[in-house]
N, CA, C and O of each residue as an XYZ file, in Angstrom:
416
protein
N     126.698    124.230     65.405
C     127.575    123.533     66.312
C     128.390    124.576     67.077
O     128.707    125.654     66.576
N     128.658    124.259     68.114
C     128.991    125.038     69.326
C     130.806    125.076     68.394
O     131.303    124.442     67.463
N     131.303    126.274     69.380
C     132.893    126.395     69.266
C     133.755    124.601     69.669
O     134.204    123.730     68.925
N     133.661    124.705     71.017
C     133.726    123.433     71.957
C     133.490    122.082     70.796
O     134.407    121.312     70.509
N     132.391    122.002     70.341
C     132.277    120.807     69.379
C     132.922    120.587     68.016
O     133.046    119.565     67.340
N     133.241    121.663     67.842
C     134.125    121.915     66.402
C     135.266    121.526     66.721
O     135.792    120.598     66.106
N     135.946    122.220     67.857
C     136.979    121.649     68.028
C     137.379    120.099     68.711
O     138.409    119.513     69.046
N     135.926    119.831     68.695
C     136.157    118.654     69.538
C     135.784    117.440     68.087
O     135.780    116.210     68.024
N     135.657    117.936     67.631
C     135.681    117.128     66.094
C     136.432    117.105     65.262
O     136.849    116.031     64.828
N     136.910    118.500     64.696
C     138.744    118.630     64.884
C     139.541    117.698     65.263
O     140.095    116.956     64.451
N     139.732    117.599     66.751
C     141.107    116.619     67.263
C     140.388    115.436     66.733
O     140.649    115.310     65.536
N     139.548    114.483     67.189
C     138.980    113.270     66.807
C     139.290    113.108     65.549
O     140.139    112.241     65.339
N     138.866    113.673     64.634
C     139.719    113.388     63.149
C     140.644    113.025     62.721
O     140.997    112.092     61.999
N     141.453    114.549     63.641
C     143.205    114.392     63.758
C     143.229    112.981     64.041
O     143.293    112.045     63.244
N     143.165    112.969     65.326
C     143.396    111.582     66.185
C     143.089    110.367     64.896
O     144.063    109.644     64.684
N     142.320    110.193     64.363
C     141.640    108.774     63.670
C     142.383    108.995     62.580
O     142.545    107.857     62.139
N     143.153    110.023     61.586
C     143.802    110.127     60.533
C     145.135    110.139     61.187
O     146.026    110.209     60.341
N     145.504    110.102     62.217
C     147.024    109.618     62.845
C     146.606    108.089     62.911
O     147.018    107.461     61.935
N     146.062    107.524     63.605
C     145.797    106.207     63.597
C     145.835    105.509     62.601
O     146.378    104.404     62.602
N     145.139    106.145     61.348
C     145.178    105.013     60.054
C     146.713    105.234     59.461
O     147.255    104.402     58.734
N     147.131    106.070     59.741
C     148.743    106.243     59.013
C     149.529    105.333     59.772
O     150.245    104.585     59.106
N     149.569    105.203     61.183
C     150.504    104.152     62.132
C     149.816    103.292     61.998
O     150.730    102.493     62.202
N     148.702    102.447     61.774
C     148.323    101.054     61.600
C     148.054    100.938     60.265
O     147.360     99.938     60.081
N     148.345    101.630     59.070
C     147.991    101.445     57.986
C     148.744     99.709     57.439
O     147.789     99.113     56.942
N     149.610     99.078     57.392
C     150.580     97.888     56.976
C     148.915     97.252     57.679
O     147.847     96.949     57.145
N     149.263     97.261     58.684
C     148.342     95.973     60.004
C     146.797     95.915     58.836
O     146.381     94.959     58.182
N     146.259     97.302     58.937
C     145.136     97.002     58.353
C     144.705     96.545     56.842
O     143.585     96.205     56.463
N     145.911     96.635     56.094
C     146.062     96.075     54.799
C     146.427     94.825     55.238
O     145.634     94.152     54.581
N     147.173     93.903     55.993
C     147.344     92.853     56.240
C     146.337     91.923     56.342
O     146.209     90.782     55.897
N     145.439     92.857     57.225
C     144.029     91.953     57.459
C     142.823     92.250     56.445
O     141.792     91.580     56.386
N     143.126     93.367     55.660
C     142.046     93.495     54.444
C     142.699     92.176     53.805
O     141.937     91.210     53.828
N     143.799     91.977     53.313
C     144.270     90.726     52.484
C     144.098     89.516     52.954
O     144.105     88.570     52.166
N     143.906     89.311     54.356
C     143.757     87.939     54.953
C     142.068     88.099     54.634
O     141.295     87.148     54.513
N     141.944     88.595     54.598
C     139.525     88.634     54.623
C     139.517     88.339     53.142
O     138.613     87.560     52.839
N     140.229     88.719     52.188
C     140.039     88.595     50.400
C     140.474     86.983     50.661
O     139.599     86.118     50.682
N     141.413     86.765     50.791
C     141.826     85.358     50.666
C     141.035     84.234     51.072
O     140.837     83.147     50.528
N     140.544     84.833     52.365
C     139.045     84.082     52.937
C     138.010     83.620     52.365
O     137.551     82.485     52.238
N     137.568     85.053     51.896
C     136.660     84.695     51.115
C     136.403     84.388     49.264
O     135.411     84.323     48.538
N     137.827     84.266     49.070
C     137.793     83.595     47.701
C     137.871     81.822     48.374
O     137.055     80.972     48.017
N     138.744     81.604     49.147
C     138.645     79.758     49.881
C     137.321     79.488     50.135
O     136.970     78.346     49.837
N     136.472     80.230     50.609
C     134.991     80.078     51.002
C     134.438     79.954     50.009
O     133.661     79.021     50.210
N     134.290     80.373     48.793
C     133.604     80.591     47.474
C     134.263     79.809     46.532
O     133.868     79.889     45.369
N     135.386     78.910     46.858
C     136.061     77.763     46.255
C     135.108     76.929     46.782
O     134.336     76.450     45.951
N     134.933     76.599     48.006
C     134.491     75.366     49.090
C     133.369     75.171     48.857
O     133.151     73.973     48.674
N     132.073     76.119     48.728
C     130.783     76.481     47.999
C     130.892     76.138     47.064
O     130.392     75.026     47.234
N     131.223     76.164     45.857
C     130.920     75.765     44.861
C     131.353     74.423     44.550
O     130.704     73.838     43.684
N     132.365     73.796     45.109
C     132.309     72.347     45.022
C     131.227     71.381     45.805
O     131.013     70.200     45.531
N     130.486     72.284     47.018
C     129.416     71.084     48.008
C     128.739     72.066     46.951
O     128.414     72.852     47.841
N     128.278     72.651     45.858
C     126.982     72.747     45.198
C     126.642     71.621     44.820
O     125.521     71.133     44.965
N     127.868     70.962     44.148
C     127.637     69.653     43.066
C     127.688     68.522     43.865
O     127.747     67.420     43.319
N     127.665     68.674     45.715
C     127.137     67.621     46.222
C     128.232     67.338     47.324
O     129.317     67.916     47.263
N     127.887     66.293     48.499
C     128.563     66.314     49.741
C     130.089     66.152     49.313
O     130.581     65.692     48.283
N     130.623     66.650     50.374
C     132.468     66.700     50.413
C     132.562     66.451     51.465
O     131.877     66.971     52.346
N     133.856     65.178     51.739
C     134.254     65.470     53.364
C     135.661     66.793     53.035
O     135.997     67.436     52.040
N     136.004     66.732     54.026
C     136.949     68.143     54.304
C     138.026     67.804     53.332
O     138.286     68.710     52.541
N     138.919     66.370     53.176
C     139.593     66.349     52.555
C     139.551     66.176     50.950
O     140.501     66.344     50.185
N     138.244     65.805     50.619
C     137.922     66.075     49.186
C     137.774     67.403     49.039
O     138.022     67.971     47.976
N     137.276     68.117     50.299
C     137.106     69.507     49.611
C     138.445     70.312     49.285
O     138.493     71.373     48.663
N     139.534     69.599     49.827
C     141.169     70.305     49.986
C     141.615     69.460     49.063
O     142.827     69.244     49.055
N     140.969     68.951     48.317
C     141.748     67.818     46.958
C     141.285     68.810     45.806
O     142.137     69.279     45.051
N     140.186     69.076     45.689
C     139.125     69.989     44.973
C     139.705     71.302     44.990
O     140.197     71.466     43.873
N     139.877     72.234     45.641
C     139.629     73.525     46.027
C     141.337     73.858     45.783
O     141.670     74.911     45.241
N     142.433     72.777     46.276
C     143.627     73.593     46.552
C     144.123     74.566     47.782
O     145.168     75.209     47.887
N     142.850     74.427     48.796
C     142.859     74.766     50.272
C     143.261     74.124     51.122
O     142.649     73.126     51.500
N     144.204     74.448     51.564
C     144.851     73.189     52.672
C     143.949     72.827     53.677
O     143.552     73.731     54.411
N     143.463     71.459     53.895
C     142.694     70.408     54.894
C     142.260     71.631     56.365
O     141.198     72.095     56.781
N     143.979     71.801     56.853
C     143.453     72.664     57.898
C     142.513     74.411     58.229
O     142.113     74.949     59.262
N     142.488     74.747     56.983
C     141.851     75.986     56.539
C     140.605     74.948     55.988
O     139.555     75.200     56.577
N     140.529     74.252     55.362
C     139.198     73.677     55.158
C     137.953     73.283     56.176
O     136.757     73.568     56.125
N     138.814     72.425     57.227
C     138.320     72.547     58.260
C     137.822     73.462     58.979
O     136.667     73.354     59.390
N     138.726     74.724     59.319
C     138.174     75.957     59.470
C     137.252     76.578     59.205
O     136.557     77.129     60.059
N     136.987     76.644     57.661
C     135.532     77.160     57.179
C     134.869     76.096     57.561
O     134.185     76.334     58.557
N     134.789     74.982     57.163
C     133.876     74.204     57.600
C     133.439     74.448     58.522
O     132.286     74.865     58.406
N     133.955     74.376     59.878
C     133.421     74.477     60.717
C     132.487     76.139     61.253
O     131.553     76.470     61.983
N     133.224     76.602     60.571
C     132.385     77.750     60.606
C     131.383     78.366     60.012
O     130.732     79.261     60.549
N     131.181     77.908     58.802
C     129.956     77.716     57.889
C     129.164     76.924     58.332
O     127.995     77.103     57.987
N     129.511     75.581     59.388
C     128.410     74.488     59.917
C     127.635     75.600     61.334
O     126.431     75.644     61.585
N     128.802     76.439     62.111
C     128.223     77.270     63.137
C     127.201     78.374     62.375
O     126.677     79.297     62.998
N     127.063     78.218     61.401
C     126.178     79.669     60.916
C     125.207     79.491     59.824
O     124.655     80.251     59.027
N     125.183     77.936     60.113
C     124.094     77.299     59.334
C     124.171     77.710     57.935
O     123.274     78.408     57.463
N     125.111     77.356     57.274
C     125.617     77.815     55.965
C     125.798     75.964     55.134
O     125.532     75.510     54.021
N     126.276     75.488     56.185
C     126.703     74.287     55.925
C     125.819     73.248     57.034
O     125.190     73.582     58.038
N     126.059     71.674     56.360
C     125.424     70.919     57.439
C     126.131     69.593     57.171
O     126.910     69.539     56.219
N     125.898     68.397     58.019
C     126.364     67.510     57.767
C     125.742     66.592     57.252
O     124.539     66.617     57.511
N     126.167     65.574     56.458
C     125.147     64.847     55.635
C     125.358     63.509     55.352
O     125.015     62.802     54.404
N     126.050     63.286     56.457
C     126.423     61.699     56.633
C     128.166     61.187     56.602
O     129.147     61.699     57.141
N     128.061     60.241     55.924
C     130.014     59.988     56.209
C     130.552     59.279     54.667
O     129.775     58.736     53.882
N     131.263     59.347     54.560
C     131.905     59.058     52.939
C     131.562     57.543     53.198
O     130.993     57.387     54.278
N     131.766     56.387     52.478
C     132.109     55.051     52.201
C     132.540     54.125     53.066
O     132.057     53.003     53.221
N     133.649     54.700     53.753
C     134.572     53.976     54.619
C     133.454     53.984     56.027
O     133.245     53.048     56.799
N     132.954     55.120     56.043
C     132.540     55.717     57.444
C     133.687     56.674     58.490
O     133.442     57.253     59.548
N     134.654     56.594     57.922
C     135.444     57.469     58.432
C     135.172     59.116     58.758
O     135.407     59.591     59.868
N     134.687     59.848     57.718
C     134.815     61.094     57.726
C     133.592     61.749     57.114
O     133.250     61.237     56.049
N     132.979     62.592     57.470
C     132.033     63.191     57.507
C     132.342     64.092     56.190
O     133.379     64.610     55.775
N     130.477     64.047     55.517
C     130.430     64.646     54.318
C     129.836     65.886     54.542
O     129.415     65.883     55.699
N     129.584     67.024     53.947
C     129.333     68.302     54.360
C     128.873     68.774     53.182
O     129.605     68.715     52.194
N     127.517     69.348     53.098
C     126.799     69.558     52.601
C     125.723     71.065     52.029
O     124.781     71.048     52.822
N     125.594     71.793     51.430
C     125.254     73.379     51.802
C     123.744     73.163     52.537
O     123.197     72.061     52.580
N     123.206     74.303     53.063
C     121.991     73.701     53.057
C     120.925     74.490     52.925
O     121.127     75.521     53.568
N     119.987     74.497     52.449
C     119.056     74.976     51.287
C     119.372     76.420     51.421
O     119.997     76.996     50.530
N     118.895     77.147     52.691
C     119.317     78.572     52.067
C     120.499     78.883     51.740
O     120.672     80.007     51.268
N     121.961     77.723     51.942
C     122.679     78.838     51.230
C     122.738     78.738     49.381
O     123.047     79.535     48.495
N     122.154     76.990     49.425
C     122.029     77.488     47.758
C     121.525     78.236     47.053
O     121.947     78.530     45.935
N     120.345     78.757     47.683
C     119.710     79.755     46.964
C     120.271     80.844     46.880
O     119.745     81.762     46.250
């Protein structure tokens, strides 16, 4: 490696080990918001194993508040993780269901 590139790998370092020291709080903030995520996600999963949930059984179940339930839901339904599988009793509210590949 050239002089020029050494030092040009040098500062970049510098630079990226100044960065993690001034955003260090921020990026632990959001490592802890992604753990929390994905323990609610792996709550929510394992209750539609044992069969359809609408959102608010799954927040009766899980201890995830309705509106974070919804959330995954809906985002597990965008990524084909989840699907819908008809409507509870009343017909009110939609049951949600895994679907085959994610049980496996």
């Amino acid at each position: 490696m050239s002089g020029d590139k050494k030092e040009e790998t040098r500062e970049r370092t510098k630079m990226l080990v100044e960065l993690r020291k001034e955003f260090a709080d921020e990026v632990k903030r959001a490592q802890t918001i992604m753990k929390e995520q994905q323990v609610a996600r792996k709550r929510l999963e394992k209750a539609m194993a044992e069969g359809p949930r609408s959102v608010l059984q799954l927040a009766s179940e899980t201890g995830v508040a309705a509106h974070e339930v919804l959330w995954h839901v809906a985002s597990m339904k965008k990524y084909g993780i989840v699907c819908e599988a008809g409507t509870d009793e009343s017909g009110d509210y939609f049951l949600y269901s895994l679907t085959g590949e994610a049980k496996s």
